[in-house]
Backbone of each chain as ProteinMPNN parsed JSONL, in Angstrom:
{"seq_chain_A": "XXXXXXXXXXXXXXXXXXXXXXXXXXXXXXXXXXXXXXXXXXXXXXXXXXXXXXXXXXXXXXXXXXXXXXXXX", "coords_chain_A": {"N_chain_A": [[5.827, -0.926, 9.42], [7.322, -3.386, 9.773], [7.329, -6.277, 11.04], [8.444, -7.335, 14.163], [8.06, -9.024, 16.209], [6.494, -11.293, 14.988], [6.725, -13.964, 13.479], [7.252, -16.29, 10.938], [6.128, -19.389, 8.569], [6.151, -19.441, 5.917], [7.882, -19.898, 3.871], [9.291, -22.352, 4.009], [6.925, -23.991, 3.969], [5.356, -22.91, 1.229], [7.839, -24.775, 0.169], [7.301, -27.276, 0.918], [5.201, -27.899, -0.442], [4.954, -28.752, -2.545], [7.218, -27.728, -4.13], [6.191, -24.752, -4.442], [6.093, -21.489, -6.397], [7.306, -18.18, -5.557], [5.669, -16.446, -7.325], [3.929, -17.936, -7.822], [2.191, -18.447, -5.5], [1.53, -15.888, -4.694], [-0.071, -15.623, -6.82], [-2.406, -17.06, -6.135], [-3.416, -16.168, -3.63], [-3.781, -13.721, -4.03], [-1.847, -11.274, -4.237], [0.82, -9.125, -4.863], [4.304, -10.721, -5.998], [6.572, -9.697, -4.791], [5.289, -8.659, -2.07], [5.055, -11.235, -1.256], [7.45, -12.087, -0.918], [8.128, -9.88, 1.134], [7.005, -11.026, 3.124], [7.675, -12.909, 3.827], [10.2, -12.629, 4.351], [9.697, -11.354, 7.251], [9.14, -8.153, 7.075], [6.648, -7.227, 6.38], [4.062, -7.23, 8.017], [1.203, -9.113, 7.437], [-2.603, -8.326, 6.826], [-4.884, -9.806, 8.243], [-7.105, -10.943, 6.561], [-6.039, -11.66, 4.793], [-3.713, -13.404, 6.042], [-5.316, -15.672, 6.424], [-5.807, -16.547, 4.477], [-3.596, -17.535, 3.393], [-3.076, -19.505, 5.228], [-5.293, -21.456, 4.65], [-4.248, -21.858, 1.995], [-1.853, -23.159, 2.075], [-3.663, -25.464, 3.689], [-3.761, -25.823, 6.436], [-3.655, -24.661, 9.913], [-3.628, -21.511, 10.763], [-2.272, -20.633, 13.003], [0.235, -22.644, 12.594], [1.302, -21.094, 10.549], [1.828, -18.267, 10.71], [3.776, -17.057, 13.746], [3.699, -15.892, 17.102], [5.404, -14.032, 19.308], [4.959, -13.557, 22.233], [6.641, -12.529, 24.816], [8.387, -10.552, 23.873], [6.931, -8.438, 23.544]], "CA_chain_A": [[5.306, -2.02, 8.619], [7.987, -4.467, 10.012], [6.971, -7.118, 12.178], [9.363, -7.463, 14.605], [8.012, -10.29, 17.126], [5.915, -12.058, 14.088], [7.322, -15.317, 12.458], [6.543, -16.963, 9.671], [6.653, -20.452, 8.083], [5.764, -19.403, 4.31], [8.719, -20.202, 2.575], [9.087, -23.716, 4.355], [5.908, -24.452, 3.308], [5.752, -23.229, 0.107], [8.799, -25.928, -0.495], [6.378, -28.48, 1.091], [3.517, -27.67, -1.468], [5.607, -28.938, -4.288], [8.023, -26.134, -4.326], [5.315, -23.668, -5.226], [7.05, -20.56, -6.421], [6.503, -17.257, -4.727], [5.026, -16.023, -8.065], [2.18, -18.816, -7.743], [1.559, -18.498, -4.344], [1.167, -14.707, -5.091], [-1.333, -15.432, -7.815], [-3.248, -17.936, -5.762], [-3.383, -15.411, -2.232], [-4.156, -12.182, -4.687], [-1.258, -10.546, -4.368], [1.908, -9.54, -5.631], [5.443, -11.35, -5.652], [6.817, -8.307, -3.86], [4.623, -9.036, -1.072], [5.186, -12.555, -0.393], [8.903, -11.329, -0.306], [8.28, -8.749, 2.075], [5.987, -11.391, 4.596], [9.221, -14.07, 4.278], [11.918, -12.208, 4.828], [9.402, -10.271, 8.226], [9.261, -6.856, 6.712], [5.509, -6.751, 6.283], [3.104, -8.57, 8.839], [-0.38, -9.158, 6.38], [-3.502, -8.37, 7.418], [-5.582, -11.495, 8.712], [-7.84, -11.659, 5.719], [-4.638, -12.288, 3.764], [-2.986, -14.137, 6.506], [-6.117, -16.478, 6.41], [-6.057, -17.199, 2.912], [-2.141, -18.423, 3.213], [-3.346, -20.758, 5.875], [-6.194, -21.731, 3.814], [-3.811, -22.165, 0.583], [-1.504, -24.376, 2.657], [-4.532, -26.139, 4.146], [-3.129, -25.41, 7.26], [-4.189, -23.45, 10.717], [-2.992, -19.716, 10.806], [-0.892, -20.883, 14.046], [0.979, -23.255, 11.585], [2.006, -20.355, 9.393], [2.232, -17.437, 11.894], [3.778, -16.916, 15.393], [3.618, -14.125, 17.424], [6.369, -13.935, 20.372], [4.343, -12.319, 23.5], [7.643, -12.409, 25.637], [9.422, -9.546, 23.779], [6.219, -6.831, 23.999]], "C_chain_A": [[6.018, -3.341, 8.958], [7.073, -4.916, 10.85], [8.056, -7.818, 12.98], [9.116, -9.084, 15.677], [6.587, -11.313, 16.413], [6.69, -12.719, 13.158], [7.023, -15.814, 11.972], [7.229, -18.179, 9.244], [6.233, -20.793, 6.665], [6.437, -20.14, 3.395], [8.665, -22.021, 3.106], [7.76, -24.663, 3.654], [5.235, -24.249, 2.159], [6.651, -24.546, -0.264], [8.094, -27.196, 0.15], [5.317, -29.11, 0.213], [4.039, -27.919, -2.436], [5.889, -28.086, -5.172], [7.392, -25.087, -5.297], [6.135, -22.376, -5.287], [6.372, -19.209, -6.102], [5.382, -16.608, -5.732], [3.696, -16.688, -7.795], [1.769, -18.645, -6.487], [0.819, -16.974, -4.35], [-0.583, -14.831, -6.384], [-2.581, -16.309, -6.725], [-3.887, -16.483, -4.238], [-4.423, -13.831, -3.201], [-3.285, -10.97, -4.265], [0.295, -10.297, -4.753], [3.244, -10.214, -5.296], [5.981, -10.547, -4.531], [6.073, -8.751, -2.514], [4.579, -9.962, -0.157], [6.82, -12.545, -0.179], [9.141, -10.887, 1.131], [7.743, -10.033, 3.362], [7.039, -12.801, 4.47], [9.874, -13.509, 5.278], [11.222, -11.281, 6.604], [9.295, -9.239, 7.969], [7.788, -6.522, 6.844], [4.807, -7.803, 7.126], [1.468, -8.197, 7.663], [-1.499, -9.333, 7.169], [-4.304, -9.717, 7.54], [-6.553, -12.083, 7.609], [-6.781, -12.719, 4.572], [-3.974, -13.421, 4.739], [-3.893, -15.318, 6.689], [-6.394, -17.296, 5.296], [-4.448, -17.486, 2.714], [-2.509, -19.44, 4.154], [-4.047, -21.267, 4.975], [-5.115, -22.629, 2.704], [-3.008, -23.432, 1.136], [-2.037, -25.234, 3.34], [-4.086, -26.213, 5.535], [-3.484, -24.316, 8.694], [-3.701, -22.374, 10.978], [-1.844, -19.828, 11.629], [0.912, -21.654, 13.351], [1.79, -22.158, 10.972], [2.638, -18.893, 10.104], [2.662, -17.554, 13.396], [4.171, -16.019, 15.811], [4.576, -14.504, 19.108], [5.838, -13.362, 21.548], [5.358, -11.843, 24.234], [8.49, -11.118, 25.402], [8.597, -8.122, 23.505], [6.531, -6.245, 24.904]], "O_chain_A": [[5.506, -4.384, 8.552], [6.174, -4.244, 11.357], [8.566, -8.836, 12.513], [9.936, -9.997, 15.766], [5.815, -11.937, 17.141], [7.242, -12.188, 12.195], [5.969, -16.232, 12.452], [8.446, -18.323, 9.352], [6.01, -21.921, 6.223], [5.997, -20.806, 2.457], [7.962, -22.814, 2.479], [7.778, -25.721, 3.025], [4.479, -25.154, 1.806], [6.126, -25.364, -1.019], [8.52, -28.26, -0.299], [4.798, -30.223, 0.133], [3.657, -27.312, -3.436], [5.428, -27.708, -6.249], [7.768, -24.682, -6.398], [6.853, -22.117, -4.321], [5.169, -19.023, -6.288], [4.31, -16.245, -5.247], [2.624, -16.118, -7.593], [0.542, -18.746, -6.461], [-0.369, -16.889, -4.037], [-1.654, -14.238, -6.517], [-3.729, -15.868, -6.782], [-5.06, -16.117, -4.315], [-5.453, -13.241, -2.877], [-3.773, -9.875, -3.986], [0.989, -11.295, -4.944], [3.369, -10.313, -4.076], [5.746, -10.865, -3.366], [6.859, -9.46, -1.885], [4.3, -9.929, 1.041], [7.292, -13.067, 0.832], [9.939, -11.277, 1.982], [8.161, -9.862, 4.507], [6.882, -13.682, 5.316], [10.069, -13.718, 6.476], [12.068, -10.618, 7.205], [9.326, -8.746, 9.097], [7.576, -5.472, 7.452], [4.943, -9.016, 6.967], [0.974, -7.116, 7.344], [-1.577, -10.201, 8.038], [-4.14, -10.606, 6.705], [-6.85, -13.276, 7.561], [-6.796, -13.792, 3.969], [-3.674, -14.453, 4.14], [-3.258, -16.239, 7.204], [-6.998, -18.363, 5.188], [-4.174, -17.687, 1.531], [-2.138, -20.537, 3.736], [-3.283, -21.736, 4.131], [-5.172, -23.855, 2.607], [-3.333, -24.569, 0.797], [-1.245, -26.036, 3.834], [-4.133, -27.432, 5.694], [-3.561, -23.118, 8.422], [-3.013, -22.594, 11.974], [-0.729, -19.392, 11.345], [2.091, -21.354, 13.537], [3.005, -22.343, 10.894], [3.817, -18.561, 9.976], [1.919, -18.119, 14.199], [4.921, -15.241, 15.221], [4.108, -15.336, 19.884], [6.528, -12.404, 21.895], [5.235, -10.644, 24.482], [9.158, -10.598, 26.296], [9.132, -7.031, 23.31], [6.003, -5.161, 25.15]]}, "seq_chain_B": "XXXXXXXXXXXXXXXXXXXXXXXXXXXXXXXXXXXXXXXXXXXXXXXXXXXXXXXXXXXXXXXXXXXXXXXXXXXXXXXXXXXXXXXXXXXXXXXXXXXXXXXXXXXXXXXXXXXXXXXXXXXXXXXXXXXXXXXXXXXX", "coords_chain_B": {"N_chain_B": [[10.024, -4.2, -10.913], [7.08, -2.761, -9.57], [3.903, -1.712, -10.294], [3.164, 0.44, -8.512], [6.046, 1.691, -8.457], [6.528, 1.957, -10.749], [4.517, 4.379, -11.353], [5.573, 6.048, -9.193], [7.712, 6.812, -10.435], [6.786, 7.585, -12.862], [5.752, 10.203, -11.991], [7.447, 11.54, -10.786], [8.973, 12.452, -13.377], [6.975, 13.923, -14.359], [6.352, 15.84, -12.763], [8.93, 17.189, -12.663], [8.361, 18.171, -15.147], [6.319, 20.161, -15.453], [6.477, 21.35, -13.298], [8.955, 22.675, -14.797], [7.627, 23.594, -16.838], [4.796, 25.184, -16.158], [6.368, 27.48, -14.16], [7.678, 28.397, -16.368], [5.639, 29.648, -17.649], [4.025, 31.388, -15.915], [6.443, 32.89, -15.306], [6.557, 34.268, -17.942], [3.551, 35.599, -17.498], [4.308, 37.14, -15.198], [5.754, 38.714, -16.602], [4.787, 40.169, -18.239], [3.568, 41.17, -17.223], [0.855, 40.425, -17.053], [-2.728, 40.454, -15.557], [-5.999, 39.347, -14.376], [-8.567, 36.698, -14.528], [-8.467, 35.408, -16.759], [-6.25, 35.133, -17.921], [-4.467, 34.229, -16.231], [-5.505, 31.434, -15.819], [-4.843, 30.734, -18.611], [-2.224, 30.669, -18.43], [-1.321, 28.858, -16.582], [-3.086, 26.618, -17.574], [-1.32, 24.633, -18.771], [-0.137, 22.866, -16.416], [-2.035, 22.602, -15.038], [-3.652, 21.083, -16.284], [-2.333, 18.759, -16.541], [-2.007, 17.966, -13.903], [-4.151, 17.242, -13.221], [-4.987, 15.088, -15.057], [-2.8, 13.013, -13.713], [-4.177, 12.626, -10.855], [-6.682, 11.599, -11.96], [-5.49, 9.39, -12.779], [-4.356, 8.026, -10.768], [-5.82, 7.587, -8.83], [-7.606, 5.973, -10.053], [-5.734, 3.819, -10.334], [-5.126, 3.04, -8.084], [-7.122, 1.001, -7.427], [-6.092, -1.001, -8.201], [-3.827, -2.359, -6.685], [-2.084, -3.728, -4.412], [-2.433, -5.024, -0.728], [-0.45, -4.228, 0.691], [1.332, -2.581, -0.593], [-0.872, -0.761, -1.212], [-0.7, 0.32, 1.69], [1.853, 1.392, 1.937], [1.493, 3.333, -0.444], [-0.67, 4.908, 0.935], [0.888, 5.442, 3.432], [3.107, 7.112, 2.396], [0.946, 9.255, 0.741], [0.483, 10.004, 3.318], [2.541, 12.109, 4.566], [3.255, 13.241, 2.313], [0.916, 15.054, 3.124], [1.561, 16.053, 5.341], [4.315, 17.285, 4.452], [2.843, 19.316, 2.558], [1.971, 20.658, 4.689], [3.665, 21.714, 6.157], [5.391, 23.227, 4.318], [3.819, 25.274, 3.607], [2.851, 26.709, 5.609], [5.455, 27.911, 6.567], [6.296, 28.884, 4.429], [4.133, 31.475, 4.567], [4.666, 31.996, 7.025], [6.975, 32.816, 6.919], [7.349, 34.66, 5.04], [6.632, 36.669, 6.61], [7.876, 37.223, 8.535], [10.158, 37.645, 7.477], [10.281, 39.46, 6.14], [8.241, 41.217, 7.242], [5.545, 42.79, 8.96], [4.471, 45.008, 7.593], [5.217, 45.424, 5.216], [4.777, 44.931, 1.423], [4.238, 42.68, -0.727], [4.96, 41.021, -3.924], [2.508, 40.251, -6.16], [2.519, 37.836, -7.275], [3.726, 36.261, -5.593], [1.699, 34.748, -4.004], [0.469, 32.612, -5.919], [3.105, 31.433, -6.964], [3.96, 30.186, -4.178], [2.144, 28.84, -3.356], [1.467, 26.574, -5.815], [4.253, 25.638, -5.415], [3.982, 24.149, -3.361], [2.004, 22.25, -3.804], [3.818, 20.907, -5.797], [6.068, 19.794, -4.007], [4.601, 18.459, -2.18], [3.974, 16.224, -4.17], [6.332, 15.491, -5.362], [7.277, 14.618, -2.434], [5.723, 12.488, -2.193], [5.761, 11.055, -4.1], [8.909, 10.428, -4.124], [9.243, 8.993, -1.441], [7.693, 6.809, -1.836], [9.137, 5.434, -3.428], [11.317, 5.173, -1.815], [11.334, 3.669, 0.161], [10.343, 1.659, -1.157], [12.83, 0.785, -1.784], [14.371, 0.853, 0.599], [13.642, -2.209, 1.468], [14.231, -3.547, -0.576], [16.911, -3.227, -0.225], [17.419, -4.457, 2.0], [16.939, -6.823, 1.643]], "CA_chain_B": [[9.373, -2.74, -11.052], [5.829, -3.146, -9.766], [3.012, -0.788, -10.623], [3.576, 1.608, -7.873], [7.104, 1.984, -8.127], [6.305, 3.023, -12.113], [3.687, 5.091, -11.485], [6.189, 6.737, -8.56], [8.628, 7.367, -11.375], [6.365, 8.819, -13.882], [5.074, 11.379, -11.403], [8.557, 12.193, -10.574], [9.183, 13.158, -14.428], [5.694, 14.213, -14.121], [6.371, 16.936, -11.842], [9.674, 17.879, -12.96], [8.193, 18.836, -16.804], [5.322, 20.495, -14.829], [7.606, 22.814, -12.881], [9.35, 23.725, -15.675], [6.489, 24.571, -17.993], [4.024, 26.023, -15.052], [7.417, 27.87, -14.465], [8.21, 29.392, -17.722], [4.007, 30.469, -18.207], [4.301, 31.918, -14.367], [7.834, 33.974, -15.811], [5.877, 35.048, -18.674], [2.622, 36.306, -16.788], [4.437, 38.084, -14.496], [7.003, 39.565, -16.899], [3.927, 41.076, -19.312], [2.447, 41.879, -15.623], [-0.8, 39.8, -17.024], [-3.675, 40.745, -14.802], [-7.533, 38.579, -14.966], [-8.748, 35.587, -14.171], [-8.169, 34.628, -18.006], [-4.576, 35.371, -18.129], [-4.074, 33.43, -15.25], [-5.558, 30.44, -16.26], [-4.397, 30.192, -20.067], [-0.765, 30.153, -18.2], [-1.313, 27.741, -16.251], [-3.351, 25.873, -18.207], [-0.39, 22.999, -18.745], [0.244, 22.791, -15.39], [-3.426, 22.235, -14.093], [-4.131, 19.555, -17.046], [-1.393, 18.116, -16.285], [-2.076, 17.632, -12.167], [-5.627, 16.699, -13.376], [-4.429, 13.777, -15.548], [-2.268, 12.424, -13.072], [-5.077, 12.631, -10.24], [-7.612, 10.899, -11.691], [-4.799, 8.268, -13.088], [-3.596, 7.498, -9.579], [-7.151, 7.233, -8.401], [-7.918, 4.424, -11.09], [-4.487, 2.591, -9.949], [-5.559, 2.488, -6.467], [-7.86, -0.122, -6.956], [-5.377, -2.188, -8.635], [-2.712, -2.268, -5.831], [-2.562, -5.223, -2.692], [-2.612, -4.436, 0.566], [0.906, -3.7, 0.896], [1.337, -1.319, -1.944], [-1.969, 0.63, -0.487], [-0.12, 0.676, 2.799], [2.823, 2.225, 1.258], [0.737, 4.082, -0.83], [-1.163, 5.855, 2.276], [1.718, 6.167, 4.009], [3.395, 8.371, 1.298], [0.392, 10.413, 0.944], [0.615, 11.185, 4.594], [4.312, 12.19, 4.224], [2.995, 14.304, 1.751], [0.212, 16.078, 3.123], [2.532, 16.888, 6.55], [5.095, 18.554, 4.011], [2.232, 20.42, 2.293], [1.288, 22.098, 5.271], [4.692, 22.609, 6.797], [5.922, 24.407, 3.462], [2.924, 26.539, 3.526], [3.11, 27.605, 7.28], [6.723, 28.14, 6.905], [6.221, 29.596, 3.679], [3.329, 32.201, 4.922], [4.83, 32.647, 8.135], [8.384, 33.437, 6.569], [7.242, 36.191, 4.533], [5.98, 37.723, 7.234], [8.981, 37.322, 9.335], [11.739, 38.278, 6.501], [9.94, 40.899, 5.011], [8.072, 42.558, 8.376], [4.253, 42.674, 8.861], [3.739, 45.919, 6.768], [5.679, 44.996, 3.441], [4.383, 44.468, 0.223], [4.749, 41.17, -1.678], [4.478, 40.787, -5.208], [1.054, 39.25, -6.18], [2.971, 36.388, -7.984], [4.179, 35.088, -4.689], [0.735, 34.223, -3.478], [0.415, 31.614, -6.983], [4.259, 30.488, -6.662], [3.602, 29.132, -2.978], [0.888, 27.46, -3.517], [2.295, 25.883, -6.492], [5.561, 24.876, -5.106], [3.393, 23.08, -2.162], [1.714, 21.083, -4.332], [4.795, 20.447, -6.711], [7.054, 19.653, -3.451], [4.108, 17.567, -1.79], [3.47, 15.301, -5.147], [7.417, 15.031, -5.231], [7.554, 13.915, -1.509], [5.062, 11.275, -2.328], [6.744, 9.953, -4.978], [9.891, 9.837, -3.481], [8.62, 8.219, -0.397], [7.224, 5.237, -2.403], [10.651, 5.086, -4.306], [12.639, 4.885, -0.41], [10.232, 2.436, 0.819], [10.404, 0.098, -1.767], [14.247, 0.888, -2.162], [14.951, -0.092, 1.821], [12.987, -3.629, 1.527], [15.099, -4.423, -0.945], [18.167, -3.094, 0.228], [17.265, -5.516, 3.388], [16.807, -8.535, 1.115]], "C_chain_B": [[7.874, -3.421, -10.816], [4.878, -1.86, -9.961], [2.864, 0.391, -9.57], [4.532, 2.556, -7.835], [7.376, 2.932, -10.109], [5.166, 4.523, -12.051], [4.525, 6.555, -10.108], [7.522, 7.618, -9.489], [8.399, 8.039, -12.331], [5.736, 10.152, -13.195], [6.151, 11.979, -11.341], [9.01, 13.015, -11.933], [8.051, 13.963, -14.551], [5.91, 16.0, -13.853], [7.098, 17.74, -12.424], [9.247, 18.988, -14.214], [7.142, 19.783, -16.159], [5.784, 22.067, -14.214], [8.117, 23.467, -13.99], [8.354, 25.014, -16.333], [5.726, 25.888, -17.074], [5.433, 27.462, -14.747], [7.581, 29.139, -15.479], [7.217, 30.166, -17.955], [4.223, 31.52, -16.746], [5.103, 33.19, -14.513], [6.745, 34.681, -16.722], [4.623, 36.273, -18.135], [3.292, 37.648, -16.388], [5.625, 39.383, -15.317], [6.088, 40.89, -18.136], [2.832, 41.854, -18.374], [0.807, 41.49, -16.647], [-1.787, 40.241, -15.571], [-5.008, 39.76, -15.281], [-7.496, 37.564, -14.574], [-8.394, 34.551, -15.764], [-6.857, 34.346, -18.246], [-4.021, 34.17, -17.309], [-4.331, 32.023, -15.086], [-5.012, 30.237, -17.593], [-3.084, 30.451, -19.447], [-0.884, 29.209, -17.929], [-2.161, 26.405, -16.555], [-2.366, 24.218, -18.061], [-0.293, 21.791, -17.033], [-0.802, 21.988, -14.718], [-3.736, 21.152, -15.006], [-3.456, 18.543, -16.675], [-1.587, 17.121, -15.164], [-3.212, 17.025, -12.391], [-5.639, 15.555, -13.72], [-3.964, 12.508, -14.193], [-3.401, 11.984, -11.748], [-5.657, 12.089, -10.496], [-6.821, 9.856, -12.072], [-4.576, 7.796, -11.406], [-4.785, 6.825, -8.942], [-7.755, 5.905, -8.846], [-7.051, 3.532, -10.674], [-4.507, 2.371, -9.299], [-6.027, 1.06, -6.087], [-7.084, -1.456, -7.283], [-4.0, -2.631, -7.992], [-3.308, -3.2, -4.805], [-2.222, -4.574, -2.023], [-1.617, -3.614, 0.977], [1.223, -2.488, 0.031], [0.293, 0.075, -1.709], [-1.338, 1.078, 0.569], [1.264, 1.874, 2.232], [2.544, 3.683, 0.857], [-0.154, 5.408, 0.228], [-0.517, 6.551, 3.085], [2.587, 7.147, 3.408], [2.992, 9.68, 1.272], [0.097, 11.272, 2.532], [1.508, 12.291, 4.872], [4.024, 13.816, 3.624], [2.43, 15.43, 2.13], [1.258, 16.821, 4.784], [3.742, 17.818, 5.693], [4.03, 19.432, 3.543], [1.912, 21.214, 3.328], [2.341, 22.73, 6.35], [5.248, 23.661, 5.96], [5.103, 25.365, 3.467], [2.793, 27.291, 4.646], [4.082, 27.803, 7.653], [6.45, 29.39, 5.5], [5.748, 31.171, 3.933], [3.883, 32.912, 6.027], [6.297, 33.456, 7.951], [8.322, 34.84, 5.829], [6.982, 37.575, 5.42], [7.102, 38.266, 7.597], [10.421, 38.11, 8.407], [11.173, 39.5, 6.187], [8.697, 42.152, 6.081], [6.177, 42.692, 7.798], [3.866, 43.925, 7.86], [4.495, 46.084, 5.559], [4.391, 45.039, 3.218], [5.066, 43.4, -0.524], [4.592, 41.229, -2.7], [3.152, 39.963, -5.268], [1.616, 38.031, -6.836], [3.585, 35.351, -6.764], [3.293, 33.945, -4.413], [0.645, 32.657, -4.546], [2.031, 31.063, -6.846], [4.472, 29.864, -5.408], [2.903, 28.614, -3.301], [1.106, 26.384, -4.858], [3.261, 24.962, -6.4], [5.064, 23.831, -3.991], [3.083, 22.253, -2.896], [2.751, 20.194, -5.029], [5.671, 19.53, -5.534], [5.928, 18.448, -2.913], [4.325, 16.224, -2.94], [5.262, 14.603, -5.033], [7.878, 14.275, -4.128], [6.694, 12.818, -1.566], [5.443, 10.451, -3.059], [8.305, 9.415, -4.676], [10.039, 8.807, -1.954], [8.577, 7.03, -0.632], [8.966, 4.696, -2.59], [11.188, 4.672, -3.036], [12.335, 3.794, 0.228], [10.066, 1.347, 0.322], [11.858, -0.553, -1.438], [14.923, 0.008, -0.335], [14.151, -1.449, 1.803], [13.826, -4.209, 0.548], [16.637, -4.359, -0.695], [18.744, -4.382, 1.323], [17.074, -7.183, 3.067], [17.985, -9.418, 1.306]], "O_chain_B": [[7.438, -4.327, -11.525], [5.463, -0.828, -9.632], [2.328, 1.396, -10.036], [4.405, 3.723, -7.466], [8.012, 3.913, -10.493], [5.255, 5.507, -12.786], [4.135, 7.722, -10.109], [8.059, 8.696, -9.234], [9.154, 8.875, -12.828], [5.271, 11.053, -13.894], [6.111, 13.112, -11.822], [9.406, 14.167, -11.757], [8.398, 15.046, -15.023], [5.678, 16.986, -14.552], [6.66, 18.82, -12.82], [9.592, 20.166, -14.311], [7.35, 20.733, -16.914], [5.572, 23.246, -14.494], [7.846, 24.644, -14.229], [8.262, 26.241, -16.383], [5.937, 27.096, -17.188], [5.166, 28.505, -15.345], [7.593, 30.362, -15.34], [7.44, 31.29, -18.405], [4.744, 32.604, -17.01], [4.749, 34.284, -14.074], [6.093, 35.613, -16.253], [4.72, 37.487, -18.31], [3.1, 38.773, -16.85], [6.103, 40.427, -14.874], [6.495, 41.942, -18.63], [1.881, 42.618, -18.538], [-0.114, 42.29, -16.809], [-1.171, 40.264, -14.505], [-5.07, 39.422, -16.463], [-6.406, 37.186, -14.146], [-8.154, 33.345, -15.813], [-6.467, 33.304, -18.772], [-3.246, 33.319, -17.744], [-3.598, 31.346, -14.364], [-4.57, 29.088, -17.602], [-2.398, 30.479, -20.469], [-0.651, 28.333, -18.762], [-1.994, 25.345, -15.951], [-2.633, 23.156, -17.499], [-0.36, 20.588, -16.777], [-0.613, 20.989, -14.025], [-4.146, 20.142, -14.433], [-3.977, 17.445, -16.484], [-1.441, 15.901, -15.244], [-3.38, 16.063, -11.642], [-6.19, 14.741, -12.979], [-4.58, 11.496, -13.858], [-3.466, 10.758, -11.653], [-5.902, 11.364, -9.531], [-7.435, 8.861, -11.684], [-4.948, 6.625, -11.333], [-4.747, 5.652, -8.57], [-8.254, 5.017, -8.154], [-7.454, 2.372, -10.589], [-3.958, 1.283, -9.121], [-5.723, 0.286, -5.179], [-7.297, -2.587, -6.846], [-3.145, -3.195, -8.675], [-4.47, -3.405, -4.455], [-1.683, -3.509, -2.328], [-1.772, -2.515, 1.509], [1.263, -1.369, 0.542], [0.464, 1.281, -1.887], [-1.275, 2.306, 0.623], [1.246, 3.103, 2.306], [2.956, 4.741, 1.332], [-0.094, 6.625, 0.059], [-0.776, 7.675, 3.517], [2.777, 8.145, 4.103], [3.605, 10.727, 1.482], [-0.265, 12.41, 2.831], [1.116, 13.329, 5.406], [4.304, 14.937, 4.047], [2.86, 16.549, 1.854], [1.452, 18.016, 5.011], [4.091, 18.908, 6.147], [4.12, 20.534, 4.083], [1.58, 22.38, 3.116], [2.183, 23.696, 7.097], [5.576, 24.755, 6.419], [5.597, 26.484, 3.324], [2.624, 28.509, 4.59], [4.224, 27.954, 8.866], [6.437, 30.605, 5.701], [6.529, 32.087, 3.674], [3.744, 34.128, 6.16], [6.673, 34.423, 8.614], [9.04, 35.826, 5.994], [7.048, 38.784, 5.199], [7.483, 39.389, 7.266], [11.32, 38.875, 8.758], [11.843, 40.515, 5.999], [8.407, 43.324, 5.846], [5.729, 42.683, 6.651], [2.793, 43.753, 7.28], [4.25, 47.094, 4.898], [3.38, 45.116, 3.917], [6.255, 43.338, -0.836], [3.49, 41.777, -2.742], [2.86, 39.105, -4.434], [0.817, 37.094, -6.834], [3.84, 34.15, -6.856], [3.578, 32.748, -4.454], [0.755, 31.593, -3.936], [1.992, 29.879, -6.512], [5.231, 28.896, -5.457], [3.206, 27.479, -3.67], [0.775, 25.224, -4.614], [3.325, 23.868, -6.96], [5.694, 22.797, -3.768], [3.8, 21.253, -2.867], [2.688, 18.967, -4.946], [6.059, 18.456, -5.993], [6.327, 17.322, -3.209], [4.865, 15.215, -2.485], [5.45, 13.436, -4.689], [8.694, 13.378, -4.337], [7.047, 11.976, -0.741], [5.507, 9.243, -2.829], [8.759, 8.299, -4.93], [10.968, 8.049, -1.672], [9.166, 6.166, 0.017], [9.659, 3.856, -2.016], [11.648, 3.535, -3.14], [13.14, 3.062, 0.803], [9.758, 0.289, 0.872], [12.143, -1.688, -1.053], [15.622, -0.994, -0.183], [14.252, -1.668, 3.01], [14.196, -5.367, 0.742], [17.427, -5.274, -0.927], [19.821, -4.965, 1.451], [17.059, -8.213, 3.74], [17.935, -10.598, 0.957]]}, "name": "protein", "num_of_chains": 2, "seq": "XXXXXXXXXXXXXXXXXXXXXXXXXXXXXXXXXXXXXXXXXXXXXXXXXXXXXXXXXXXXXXXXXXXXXXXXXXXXXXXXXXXXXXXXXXXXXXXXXXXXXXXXXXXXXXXXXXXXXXXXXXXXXXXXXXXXXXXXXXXXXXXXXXXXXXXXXXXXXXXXXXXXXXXXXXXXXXXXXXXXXXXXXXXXXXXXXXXXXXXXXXXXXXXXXXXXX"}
């Protein structure tokens, strides 16, 4: 379930969005705190419908919020 | 505590009271040497309401779990069903092996394997969830 060569710029941008707190970003996405935990800290990579609707929430293009490392497959 | 990680903890007491009881009716049966298909259900009666409850509860909580929590969730019950069918093909195949292809078994074995599979599967599913949550936050 880790994502080892997937990076994320959630929390950053949460604190851009007028330090939205993971709870609200969780309510806004449809899912739980726990979750947006897990896809900070790398533990869980989110499927694309979900990872489309955090771009979305941060108005933002998916590339913006995800990056994927090809160099270390 | 999110709704998986309770519902992983009441199965775990779940189980335990389950074993006992199923257990103690199981002792009884076999100690009044019950025979019938009636006997054999009004023991286990507790046991099977019990597993029934919980079953269609888990089923209903499914839908109310995110992606992550289903993932978890799936991966658990895989967990699970690979111990159910190693205890039972260890189980089955051990009797043979300890006790020699032309023994006799008690007829109560046949109902205490199959029992303890399910009891040991439901337990490895719930403990699963519990380890899985437990290392993500360990890693926080």
């Amino acid at each position: 379930m880790s994502s080892d060569y997937l990076t994320n710029q959630v929390r950053r941008l949460r604190f851009e969005h007028g330090q939205m707190t993971q709870q609200q970003l969780a309510d806004k996405v449809g899912v739980t705190r726990q979750t947006i935990i897990a896809i900070e800290s790398g533990k869980y990579a989110p499927s694309l419908p979900l990872a489309f609707k955090l771009a979305r929430t941060f108005d933002v293009p998916i590339e913006q919020v995800f990056q994927y490392d090809e160099q270390e497959t | 505590m999110n709704r998986l990680q309770k519902k992983a903890w009441i199965n775990l007491a779940a189980i335990t009271a389950c074993v006992v009881l199923t257990g103690m009716c199981l002792g009884i049966l076999v100690y009044i040497n019950a025979r019938g298909f009636d006997s054999l259900l009004v023991g286990l009666v507790p046991g099977l309401v019990a597993g029934l409850v919980f079953y269609v509860r888990s089923v209903s909580e499914e839908a109310k779990l995110d992606e992550r929590e289903k993932t978890i969730a799936r991966k658990s019950f895989v967990w699970a069903c690979y111990t159910l069918t190693l205890f039972w093909a260890c189980a089955s195949f051990g009797i043979f092996f300890v006790a020699g292809g032309k023994s006799v078994v008690p007829a109560y074995t046949l109902p205490v394997v199959f029992l303890a599979g399910l009891f040991l599967a439901q337990f490895v599913e719930s403990a699963a969830i519990l380890i899985q949550f437990a290392r993500e936050t360990a890693d926080e």
